[in-house]
N, C-alpha and C positions, 0 to 999 in steps of 0.2 A: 966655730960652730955655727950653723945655719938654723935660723929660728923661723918657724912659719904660728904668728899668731892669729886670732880671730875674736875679736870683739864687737860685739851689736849695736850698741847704744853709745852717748855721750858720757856717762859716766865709767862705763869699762872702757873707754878712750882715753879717758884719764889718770884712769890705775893701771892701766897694760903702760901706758905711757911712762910712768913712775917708777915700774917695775922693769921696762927696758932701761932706763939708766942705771938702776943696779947691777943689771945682767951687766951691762959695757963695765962698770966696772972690776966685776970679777971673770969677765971674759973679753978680753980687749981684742979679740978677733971674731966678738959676736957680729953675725950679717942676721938682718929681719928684713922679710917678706910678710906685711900687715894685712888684715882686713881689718880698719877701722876711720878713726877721725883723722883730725886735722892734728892734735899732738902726739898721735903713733907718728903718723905720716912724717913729723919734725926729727923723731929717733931711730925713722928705719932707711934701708936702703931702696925699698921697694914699697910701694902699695898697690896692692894687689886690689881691693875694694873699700869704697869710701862707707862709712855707713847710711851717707844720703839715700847710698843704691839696696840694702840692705834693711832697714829699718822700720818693719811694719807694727802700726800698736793695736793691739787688742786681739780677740776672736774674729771678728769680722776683717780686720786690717789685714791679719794674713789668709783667711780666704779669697778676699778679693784679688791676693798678688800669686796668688799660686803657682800659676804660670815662670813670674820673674822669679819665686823662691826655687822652684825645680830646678831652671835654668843657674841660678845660682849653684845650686848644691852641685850640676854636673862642672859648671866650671872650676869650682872649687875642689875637687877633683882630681880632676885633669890637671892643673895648676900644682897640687900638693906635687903630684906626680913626676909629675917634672923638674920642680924646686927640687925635691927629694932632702926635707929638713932631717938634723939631727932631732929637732925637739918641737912639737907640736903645743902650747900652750893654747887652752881655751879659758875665755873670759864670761862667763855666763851664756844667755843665748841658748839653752836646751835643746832648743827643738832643731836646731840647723846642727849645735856643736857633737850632738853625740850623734848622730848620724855620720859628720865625719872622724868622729873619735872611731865608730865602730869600721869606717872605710878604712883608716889609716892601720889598723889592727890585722883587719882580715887581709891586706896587702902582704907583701914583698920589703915594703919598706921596715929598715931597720931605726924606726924612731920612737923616743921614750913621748909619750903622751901625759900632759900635766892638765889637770883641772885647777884654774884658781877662781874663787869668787863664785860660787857654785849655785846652781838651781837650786829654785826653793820647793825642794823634795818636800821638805816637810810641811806646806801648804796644802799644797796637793799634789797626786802621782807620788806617793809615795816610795811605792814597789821602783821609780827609779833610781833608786839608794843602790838596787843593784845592779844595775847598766852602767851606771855613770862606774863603780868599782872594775866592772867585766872587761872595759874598754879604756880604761886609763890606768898610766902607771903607779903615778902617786894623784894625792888631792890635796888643797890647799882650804881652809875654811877659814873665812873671816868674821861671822857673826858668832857668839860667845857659845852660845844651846846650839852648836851643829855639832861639835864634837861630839857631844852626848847622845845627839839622836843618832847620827850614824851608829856609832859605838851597838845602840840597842837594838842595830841588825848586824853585826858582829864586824863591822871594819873601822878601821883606824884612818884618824885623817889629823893631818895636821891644823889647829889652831894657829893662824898667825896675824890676828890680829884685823881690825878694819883700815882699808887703803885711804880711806875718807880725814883721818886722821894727820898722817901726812899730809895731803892735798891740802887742807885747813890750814895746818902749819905752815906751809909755802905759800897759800895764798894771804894770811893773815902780817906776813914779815912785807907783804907791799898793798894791804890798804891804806885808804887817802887820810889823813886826820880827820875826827869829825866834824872840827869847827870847820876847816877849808871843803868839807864835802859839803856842812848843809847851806855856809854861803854859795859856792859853785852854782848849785841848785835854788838857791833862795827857799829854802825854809825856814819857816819861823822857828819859835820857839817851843811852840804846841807839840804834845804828844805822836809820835810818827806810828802809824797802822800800816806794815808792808802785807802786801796783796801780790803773792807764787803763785800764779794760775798754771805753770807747768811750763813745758818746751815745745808742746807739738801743736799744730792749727786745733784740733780735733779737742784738744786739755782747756787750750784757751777760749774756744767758743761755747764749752759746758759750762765753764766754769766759774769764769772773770765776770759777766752778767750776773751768776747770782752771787757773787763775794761783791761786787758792786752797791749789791743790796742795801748794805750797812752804811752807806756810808752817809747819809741822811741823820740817821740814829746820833754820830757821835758828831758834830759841829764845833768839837772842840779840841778835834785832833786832827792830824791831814797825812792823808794816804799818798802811794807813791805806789807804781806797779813795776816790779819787777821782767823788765822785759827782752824776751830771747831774741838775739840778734840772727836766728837761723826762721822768723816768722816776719814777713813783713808789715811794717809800722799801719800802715789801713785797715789790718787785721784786730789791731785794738781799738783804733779811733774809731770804729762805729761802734764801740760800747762805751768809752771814756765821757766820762762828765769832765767840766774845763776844769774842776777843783780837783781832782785829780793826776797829780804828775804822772809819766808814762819814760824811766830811765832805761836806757837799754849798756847792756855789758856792764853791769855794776852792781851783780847782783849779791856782792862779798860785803861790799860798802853800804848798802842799799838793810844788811841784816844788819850791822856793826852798829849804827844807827838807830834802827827798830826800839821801838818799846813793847808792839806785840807783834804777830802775824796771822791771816789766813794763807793755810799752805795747801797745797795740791799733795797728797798722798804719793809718797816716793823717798830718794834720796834728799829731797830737799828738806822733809820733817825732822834726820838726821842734821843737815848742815844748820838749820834752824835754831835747833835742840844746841849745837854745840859753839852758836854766837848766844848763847843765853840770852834767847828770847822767847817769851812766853807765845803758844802759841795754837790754834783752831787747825784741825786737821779735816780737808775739804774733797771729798770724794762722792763723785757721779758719773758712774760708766756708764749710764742708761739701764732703763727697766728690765729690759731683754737679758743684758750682760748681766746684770747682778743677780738676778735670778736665776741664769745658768750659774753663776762664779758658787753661789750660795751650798748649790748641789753638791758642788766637787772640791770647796775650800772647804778645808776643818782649821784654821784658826779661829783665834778668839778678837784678835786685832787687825787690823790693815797696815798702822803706821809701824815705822821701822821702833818708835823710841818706846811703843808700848810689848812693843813683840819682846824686845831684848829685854826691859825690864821687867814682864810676864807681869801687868798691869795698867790701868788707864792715866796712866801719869798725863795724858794730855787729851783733849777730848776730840773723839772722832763723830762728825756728822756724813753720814753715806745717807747717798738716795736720798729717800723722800724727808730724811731728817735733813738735807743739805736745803735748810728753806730761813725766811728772812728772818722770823720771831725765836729759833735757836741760834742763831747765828749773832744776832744783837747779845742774847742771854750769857750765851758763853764767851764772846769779844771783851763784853763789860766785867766778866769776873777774872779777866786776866788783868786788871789793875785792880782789882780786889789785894790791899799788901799780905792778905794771912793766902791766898791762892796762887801768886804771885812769888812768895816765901816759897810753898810746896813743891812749884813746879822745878825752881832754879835748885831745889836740892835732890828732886829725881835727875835733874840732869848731870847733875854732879858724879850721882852714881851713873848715867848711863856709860859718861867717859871712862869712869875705872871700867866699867866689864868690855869697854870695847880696844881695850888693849894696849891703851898710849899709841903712841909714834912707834915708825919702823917694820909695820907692816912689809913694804916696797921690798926693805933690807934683807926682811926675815923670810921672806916667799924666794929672793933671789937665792940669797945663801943657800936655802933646804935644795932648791932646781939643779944649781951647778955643784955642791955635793953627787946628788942623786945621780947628775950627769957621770961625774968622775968615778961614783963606786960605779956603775953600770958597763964603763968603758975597762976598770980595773978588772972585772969578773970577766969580760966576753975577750 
């Protein structure tokens, strides 16, 4: 079976990635043709596109590349075309993937179309709850409250769990001990404050200066920054102070360790949340983008850990609230023991709703079913 998948970002590189080793083992004559990272790239036979070429962030990020996204979509295309996949799998990414969801439909080509890891319809754009159905065969949902919102515009989609889950568990079987990690590194014994300014230049230079902020305030804990080895090292050193460590690739050990966190709004508030550690949720798109985002988001949260558990189980500072005198206030009541207590038992429940392990397992399984009733009927 020929698989042509399409993932945007570093973290659907990781769950497409997860998710192709289960394919291979319930199709041992699976062939994938990616657009993604460097871990699809490890499980396929082809890559078609890396996401370095592909990965623009924000409103402004993809106006400016308009040009390279066009050019993308037509190659992408073209490309499908010629592969000619049994199965189109899309990883998030809206705004590229259902353009090609709706190419590969209105085509010639005789291929089943899967969504996993889906747009967040229910942020905003609503109405395309029914595009993503009109142009795919089945859909795959990992956050617990999609089911239901789909459901309340009449379609059904499969539950299977968060991929994150997995990933955790595979990385969590080879972190370093923590006694050999904080000598490695020569930390003392003092309290550890990790500081997630995010993965992109654009996260890091918002962001890291004012999570920097604090760190005056607490002189009896010592911080460590999380740092993406896809940014280079000069990019933090003109905001690092020397008492400040600056670790790169180790950002699993770097949590394991923690006693609290400031986190960049994303996947990481999840990874965070599920190495139980207390933690400040840090978001600044700028004045312009929030006050567009404002208009057309109708949530009540940003972070993943409060969406899912439909409450402030951890605290969000956006915009003008992301400043030094809340940021000190709420850092200091993460070792508060009775806020402290609170938060590691929302997190407790966020794990039940988000599904356990097997995610990976449970998306392949439902895909190559689908496959095979599909092939039995035609």
């Amino acid at each position: 079976m020929k698989y042509y998948i399409i993932a945007g970002e570093a973290s659907g590189d990781m769950h497409a990635a997860n998710m192709m080793k289960q394919i291979k083992q319930r199709d041992p004559e699976a062939y994938f043709r990616v657009w993604g990272g460097d871990k699809m790239a490890e499980q396929a036979q082809e890559l078609a596109k890396h996401i370095r070429e592909t990965s623009f962030m924000g409103i402004f990020g993809v106006l400016w590349n308009l040009r390279t996204i066009k050019r993308n979509f037509r190659f992408c295309e073209e490309d499908i075309e010629q592969f000619k996949p049994d199965v189109l799998i899309l990883i998030d990414n809206s705004g590229f993937n259902l353009r090609i969801a709706k190419f590969v439909k209105l085509s010639q080509l005789d291929t089943r179309v899967y969504y996993y890891i889906l747009p967040q319809a229910w942020a905003w754009k609503r109405k395309r709850v029914h595009t993503i159905h009109q142009w795919t065969d089945r859909i795959f949902a990992i956050l617990p409250f999609e089911k239901a919102f789909y459901k309340s515009y009449g379609y059904d989609v499969d539950f299977v769990g968060h991929p994150i889950m997995d990933a955790l568990a595979q990385e969590k079987k080879q972190l370093a001990d923590k006694e050999a990690f904080r000598l490695k590194y020569e930390f003392s014994e003092k309290p550890v404050i990790a500081l997630l300014p995010g993965s992109r230049k654009r996260e890091i230079q918002t962001k890291l200066p004012k999570m920097l902020q604090v760190v005056k305030h607490f002189p009896n804990h010592q911080f460590v920054v999380a740092g993406s080895r896809t940014v280079d090292e000069s990019l933090y050193a003109q905001f690092l102070p020397s008492e400040v460590r600056l670790i790169f690739g180790e950002h699993y050990n770097i949590l394991n360790m923690a006693d609290a966190a400031l986190v960049t709004s994303g996947t990481a508030t999840l990874e965070t949340a599920l190495f139980n550690v207390p933690q400040v949720v840090c978001y600044k798109p700028g004045w312009l983008t929030y006050h567009l985002m404002k208009r057309i988001i109708s949530i009540k949260y940003i972070s993943m850990v409060n969406l899912i558990l439909n409450k402030e189980a951890v605290k969000e500072l956006i915009e003008s609230d992301l400043n030094e005198d809340k940021m000190v206030n709420e850092l200091k009541l993460l070792f508060d023991k009775t806020h402290r207590t609170r938060i590691l038992e929302d997190y407790k429940l966020l794990a039940e709703k988000l599904g356990g392990t097997g995610a990976s397992e449970r998306v392949a399984t439902l895909m190559i079913e689908d496959i095979q009733n599909h092939s039995q009927r035609n």
